[in-house]
C-alpha positions in Angstrom: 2.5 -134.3 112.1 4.0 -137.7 111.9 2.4 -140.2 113.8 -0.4 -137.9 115.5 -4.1 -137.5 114.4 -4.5 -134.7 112.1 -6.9 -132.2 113.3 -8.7 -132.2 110.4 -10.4 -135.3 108.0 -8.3 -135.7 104.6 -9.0 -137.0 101.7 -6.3 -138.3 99.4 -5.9 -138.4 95.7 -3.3 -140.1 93.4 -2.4 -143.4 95.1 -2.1 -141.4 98.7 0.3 -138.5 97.4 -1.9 -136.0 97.2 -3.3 -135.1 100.7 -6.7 -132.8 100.9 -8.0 -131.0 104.0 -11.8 -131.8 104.0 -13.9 -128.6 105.3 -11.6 -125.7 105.2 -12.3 -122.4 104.5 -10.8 -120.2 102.3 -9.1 -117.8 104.2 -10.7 -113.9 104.2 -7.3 -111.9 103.3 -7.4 -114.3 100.1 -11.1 -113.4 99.3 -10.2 -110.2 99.4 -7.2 -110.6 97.3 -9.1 -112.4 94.5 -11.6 -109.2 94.9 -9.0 -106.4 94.4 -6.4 -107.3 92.6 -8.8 -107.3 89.4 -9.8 -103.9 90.1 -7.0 -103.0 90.8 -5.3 -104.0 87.6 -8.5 -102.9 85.2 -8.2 -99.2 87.1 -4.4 -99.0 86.1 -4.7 -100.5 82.9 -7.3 -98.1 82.2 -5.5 -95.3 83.2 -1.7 -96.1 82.4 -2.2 -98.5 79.3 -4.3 -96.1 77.2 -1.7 -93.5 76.6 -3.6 -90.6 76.3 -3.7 -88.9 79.5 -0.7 -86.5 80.9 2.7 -87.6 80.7 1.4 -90.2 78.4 0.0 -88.4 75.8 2.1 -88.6 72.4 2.3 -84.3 72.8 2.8 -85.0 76.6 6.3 -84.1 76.0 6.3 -81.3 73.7 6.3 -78.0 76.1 9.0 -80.1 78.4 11.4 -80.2 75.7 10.6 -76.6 74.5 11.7 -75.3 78.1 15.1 -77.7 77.9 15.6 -76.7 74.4 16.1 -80.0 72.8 13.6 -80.3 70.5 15.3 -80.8 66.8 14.2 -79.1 63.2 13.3 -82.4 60.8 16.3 -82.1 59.1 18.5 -81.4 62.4 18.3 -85.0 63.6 21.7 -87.0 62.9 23.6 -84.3 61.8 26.4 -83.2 64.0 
């Protein structure tokens, strides 16, 4: 808005190049981001990060590659 009157007051820092809109709100959507986003990410890191549930588990995989037959015998791994 060259020129005009700014619709709001401003307060400058830094020798003028830094221009602050006095008396604004924070907007609601980003309330509510900065609410669920942190929840959000401690509910997947709790369920995804520990490693211990389904698919995750260490013996997740076990019965899967039972059915496929590709499991290996210790000594079967490497050898042609």
């Amino acid at each position: 808005m060259s020129g005009g009157r700014l619709p709001y007051e401003t307060e400058h820092y830094a020798d003028q190049e830094v221009e602050e809109y006095v008396g604004i709100p924070v907007p609601t959507f980003l309330k509510w981001v900065y609410l669920i986003l942190p929840i959000w990410g401690m509910i997947w890191f709790w369920l995804y990060w520990d490693g211990s549930t389904g698919a995750l588990d260490r013996g997740g995989w076990q019965k899967l590659e039972q059915a496929a037959n590709t499991t290996f015998r210790k000594g079967d791994v490497g050898s042609p």
